[in-house]
C-alpha positions as CSV (number, residue, x, y, z in Angstrom):
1,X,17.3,14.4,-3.2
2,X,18.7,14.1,-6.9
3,X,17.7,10.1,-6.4
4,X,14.1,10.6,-4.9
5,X,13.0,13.4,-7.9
6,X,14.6,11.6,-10.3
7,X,12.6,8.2,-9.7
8,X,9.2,10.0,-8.8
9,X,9.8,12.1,-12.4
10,X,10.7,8.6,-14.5
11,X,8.1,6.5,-12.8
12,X,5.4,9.6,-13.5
13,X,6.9,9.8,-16.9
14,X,6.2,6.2,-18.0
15,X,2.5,5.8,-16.3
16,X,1.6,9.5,-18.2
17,X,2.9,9.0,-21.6
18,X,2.7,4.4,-22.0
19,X,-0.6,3.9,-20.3
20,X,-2.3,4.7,-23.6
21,X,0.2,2.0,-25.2
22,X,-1.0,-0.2,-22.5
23,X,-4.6,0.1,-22.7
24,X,-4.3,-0.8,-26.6
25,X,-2.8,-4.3,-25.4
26,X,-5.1,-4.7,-22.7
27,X,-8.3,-4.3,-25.2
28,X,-6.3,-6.5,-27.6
29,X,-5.9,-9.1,-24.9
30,X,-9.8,-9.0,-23.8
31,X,-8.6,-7.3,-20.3
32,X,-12.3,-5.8,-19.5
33,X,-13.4,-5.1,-16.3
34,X,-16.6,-7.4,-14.9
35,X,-19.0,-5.8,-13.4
36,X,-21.3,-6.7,-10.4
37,X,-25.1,-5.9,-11.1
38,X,-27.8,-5.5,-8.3
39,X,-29.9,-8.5,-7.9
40,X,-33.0,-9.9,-5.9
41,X,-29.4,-11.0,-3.1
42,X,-27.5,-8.2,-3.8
43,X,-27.4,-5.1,-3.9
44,X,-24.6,-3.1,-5.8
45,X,-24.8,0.5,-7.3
46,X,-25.1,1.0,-11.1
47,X,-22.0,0.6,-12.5
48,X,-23.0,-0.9,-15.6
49,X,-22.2,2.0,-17.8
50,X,-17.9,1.3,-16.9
51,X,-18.8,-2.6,-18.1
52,X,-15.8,-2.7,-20.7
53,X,-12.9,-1.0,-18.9
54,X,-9.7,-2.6,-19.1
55,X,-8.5,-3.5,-16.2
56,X,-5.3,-4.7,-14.5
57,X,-3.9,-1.1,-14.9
58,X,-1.6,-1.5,-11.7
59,X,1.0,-3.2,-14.4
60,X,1.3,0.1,-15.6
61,X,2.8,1.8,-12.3
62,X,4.2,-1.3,-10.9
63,X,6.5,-1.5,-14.0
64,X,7.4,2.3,-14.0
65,X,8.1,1.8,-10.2
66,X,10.3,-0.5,-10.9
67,X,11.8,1.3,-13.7
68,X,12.2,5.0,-12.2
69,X,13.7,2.9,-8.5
70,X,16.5,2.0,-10.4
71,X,16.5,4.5,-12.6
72,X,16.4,6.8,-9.8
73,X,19.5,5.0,-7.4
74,X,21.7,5.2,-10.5
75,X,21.4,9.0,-10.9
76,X,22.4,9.5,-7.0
77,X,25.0,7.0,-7.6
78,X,23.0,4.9,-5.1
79,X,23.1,1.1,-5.1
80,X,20.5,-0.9,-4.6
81,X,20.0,-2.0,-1.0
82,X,18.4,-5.3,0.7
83,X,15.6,-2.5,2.1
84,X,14.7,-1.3,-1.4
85,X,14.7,-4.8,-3.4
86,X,12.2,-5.9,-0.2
87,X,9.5,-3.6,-0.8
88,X,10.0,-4.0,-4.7
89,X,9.4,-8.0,-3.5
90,X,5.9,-7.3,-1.9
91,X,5.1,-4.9,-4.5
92,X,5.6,-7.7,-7.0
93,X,4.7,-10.7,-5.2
94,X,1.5,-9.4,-4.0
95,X,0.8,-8.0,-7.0
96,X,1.4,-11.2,-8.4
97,X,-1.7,-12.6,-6.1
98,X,-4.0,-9.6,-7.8
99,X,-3.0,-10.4,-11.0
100,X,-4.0,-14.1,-10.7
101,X,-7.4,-13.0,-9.4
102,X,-8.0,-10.1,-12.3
103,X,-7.2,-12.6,-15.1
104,X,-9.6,-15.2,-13.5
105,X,-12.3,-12.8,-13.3
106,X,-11.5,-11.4,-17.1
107,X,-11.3,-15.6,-18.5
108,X,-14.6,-16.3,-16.9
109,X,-16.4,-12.9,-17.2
110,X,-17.1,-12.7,-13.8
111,X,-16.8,-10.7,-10.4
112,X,-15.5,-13.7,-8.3
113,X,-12.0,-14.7,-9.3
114,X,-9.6,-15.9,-6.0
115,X,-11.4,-16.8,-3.2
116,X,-10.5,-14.6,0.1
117,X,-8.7,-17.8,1.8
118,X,-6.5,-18.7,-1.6
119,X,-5.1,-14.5,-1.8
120,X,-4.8,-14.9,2.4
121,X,-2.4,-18.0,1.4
122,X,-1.0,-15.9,-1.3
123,X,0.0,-13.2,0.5
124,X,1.5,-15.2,3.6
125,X,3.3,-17.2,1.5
126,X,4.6,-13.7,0.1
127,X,5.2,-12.1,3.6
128,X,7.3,-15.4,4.5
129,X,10.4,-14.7,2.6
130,X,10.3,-11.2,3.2
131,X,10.1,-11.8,6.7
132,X,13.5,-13.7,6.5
133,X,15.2,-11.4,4.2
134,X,14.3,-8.3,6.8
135,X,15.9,-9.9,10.1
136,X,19.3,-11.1,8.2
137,X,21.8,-8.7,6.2
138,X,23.1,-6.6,8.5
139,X,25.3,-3.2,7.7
140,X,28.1,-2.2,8.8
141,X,26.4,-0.7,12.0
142,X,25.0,-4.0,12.7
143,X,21.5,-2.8,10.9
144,X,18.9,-5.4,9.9
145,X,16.6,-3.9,7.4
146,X,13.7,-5.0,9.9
147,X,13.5,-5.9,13.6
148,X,11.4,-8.5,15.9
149,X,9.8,-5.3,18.1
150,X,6.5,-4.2,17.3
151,X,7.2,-0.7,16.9
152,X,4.9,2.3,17.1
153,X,7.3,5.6,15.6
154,X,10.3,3.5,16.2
155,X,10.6,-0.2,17.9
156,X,8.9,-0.5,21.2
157,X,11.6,-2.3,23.6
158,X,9.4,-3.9,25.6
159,X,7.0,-5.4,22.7
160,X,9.4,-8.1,21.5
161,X,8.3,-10.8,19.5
162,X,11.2,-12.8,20.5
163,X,10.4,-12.6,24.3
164,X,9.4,-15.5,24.6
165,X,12.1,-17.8,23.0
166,X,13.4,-17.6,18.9
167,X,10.6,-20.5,18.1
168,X,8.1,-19.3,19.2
169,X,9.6,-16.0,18.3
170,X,9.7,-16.8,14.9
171,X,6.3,-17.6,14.6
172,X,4.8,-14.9,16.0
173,X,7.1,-12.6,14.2
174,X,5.8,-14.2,10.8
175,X,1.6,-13.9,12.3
176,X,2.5,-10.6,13.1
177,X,3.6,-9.8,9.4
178,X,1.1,-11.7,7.9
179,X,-1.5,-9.9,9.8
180,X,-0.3,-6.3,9.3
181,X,0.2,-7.8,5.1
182,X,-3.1,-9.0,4.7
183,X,-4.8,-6.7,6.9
184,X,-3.0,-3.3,4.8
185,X,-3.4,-5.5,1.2
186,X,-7.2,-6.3,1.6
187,X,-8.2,-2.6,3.3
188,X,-6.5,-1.2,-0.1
189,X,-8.4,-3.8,-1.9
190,X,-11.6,-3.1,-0.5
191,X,-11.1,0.4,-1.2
192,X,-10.7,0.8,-4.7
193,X,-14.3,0.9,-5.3
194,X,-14.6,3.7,-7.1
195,X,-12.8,5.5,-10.3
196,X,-9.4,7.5,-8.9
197,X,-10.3,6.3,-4.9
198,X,-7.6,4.0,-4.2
199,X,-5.0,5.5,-6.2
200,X,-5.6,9.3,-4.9
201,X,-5.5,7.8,-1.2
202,X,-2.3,5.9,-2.4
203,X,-0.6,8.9,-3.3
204,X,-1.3,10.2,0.1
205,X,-0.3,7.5,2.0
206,X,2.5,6.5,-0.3
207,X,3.9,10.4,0.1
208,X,3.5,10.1,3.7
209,X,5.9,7.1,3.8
210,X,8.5,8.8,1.3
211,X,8.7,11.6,3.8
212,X,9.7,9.8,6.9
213,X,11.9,7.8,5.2
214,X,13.8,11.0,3.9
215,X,13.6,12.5,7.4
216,X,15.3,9.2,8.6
217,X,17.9,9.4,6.4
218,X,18.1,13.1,7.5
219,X,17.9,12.3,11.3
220,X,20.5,8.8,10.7
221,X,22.2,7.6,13.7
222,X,24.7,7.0,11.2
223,X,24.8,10.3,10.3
224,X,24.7,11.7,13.5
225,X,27.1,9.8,15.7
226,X,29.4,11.9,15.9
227,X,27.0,14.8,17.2
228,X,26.1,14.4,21.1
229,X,22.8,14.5,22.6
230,X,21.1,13.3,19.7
231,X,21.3,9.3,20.6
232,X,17.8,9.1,21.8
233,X,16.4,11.2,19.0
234,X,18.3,9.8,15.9
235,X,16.9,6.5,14.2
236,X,18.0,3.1,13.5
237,X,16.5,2.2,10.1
238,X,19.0,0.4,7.9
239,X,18.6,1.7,4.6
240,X,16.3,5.3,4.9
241,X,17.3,7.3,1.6
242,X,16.4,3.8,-0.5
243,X,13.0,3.4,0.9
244,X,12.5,6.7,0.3
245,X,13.3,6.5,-3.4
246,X,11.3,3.5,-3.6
247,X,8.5,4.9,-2.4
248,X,8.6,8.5,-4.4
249,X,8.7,5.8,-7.5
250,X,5.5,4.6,-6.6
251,X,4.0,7.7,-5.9
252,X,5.3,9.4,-9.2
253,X,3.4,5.8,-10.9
254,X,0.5,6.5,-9.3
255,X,0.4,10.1,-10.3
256,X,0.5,9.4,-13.6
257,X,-1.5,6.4,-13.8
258,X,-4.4,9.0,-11.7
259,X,-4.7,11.1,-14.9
260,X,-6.2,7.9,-16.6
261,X,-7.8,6.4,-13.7
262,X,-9.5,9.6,-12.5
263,X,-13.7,9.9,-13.1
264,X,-14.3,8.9,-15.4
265,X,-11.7,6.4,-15.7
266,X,-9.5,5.1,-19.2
267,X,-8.4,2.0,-17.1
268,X,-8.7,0.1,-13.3
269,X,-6.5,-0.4,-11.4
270,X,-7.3,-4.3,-10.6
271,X,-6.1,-6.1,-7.6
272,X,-2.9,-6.7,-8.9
273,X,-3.1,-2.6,-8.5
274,X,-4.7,-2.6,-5.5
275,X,-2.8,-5.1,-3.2
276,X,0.7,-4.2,-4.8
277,X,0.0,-1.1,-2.9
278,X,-1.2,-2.8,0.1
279,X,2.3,-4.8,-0.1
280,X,4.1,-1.7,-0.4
281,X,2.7,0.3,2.8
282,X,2.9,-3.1,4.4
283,X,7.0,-3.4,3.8
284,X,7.3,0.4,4.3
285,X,5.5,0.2,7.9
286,X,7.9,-2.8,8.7
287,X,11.3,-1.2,7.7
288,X,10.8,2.4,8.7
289,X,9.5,0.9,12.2
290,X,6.0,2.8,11.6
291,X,3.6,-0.4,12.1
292,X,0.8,0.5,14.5
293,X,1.5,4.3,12.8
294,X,1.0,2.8,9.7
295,X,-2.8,1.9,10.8
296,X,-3.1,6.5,11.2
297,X,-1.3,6.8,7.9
298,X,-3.3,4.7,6.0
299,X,-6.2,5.4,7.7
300,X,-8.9,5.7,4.9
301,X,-7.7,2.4,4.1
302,X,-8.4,1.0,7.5
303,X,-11.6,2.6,7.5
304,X,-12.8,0.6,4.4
305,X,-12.0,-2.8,6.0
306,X,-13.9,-1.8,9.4
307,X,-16.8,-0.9,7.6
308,X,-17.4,-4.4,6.1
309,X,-16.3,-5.9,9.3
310,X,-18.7,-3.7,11.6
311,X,-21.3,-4.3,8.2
312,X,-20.9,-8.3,8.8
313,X,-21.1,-8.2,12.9
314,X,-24.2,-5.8,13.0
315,X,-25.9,-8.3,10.7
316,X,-25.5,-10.8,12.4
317,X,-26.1,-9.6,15.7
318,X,-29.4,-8.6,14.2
319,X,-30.3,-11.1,12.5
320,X,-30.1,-9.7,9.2
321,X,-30.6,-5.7,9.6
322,X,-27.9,-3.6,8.0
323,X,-25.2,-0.5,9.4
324,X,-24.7,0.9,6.4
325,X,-26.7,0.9,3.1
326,X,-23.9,-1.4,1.6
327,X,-20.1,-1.9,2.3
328,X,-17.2,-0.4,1.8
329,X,-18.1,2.9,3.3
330,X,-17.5,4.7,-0.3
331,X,-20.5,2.7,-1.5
332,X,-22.5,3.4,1.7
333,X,-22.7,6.9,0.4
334,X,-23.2,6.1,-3.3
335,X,-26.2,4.1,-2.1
336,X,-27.3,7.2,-0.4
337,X,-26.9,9.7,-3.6
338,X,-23.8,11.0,-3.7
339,X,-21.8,11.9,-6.5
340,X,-18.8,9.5,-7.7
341,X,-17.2,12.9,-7.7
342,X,-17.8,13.9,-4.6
343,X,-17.2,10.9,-3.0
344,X,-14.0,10.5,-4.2
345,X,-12.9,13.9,-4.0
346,X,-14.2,13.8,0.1
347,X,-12.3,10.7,0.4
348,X,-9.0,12.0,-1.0
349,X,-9.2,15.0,2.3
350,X,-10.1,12.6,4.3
351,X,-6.5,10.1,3.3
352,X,-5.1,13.2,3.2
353,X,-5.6,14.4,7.0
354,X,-4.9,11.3,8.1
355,X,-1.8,10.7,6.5
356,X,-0.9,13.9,7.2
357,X,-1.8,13.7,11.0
358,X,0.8,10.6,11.0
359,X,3.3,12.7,9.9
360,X,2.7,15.0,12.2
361,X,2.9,12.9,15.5
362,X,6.2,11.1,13.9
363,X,7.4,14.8,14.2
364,X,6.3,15.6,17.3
365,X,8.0,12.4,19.1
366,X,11.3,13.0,17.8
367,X,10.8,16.8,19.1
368,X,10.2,15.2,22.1
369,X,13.8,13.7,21.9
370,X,15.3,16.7,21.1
């Protein structure tokens, strides 16, 4: 526990009290937000008045991450495990991919910057390594920090990936991680929209993931072997107390950084904000054996994706009328009148339950073990 506040309290600490440093290089360095105006093609709400913002604010937490994760393992005498440095790897890699398309739209003062096929190849390219990494290293116990089951609140026996031969295996293993990488990235992406939306929902999501991980590390089969009639109910995660530091950093950075980024927000977060996070539910779905969970937890996030997806489908099954007003959903209902406010604030319930409901049917399975 001394490890998990520790970290959160560091991380929260240096996105709190350095953004303002920050934000002083960022308007030094010309790091201002483009803004996309409404046009004869386009429509877009009026944003105009945050034309100016600095941008690329998910440096801020990623860095204090980083910083209250290690800070965090050596004050529970903790070191570092292959689990951990993994979701630190897609935090940063994919991150890396947002940061290439935030300083492209910043050097040419414009909203495009990577197209959606070059981050795609970014983020695969990411998820490859990672992929490797998570099915080698072994503990003690055997332990590999991920599996090749697609797993639901734990692996799901019968939903190998390696089924059908380790080739083939292989590469469905890596589409499947790809998918579930892009797929989490792009939904946190297309939801940061709005000043304090992604972040907020972050937090929740983020939070949600720290908590299992702890109750892993709680509920060990390491821990527990030597207790019977708990085999069925214990769990097999390979390193539990490290992803739960790692991910209490994270939600400590985004705390802070939320104080800044809140209506009406100092700084944005960016893409290299937005899909860092996407990275880091994506590793934490894959190593705490959570992924079709993952899709509850992060729901709000999965939301935002299906609305531009069911936005793109109706249009073109009707030849050109529209589902909602515009896409994401948060900008359906600024379209209609809504507050930024109280869209935002709606939104932040709304991750909430949902993240909270998959906490709650995590619980409920392993009382079903009991």
């Amino acid at each position: 526990m001394r490890s998990l506040l520790t970290a959160a309290a560091i991380s929260l600490a240096f996105a709190l009290f350095l953004t303002p440093v920050f934000l002083r290089l960022f308007k030094r360095w010309g790091w201002a937000q483009p803004i996309r105006v409404a046009s004869a093609n386009v429509l877009a709400p009026d944003h105009e008045i945050k034309r100016g913002t600095p941008t690329m604010g998910g440096t801020i937490f990623i860095a204090g991450t980083v910083l209250g994760y290690l800070v965090g393992c050596w004050a529970g005498g903790n070191t570092p495990t292959p689990s951990g440095l993994l979701v630190i790897w897609m935090m940063l890699a994919f991150g890396a991919v947002g940061f290439i398309d935030d300083y492209l739209k910043v050097k040419h003062d414009h909203s495009d910057g990577l197209s959606g096929w070059r981050k795609i190849v970014g983020q695969v390219l990411a998820i490859i390594p990672f992929g490797i990494v998570a099915l080698n290293f072994p503990n003690d116990y055997g332990q590999t920090p991920g599996t090749h089951f697609i797993s639901l609140f734990r692996d799901i026996p019968v939903l190998s990936l390696f089924a059908l031969g380790p080739v083939l295996g292989w590469l469905l293993y890596m589409a499947w991680l790809a998918l579930l990488g892009t797929g989490f990235s792009n939904s946190v992406n297309l939801t940061d929209g709005l000043d304090g939306l992604a972040a907020g929902a972050g937090v929740f999501v983020v939070g949600a993931y720290s908590l299992i991980a702890f109750w892993q590390f709680n509920q060990s089969c390491m821990r527990l072997v030597v207790e019977p009639g708990l085999e069925q109910a214990c769990y097999n995660t390979r390193d539990p107390l490290d992803l739960a530091i790692v991910s209490a950093a994270l939600v400590g950075g985004l705390v802070g950084f939320l104080w800044w980024n809140a209506p009406k927000a100092h700084v944005f977060m960016g893409d290299v904000g937005s899909m860092a996070i996407g990275g880091v539910v994506t590793a934490m779905a894959v190593l705490t054996r959570t992924e079709l969970l993952g899709i509850l937890i992060a729901g709000l996030f999965v939301l935002s994706s299906a609305s531009v997806i069911l936005q793109r489908l109706y249009f073109k099954a009707t030849r050109g009328k529209r589902l909602f007003l515009m896409s994401p959903l948060h900008h359906h209902f600024e379209m209609r009148g809504w507050a930024e406010v109280t869209i935002v604030a709606r939104f932040w319930i709304i991750a909430g339950l949902l993240s909270v409901s998959g906490i709650g049917l995590f619980y409920v399975e392993w009382l079903s073990r009991t």
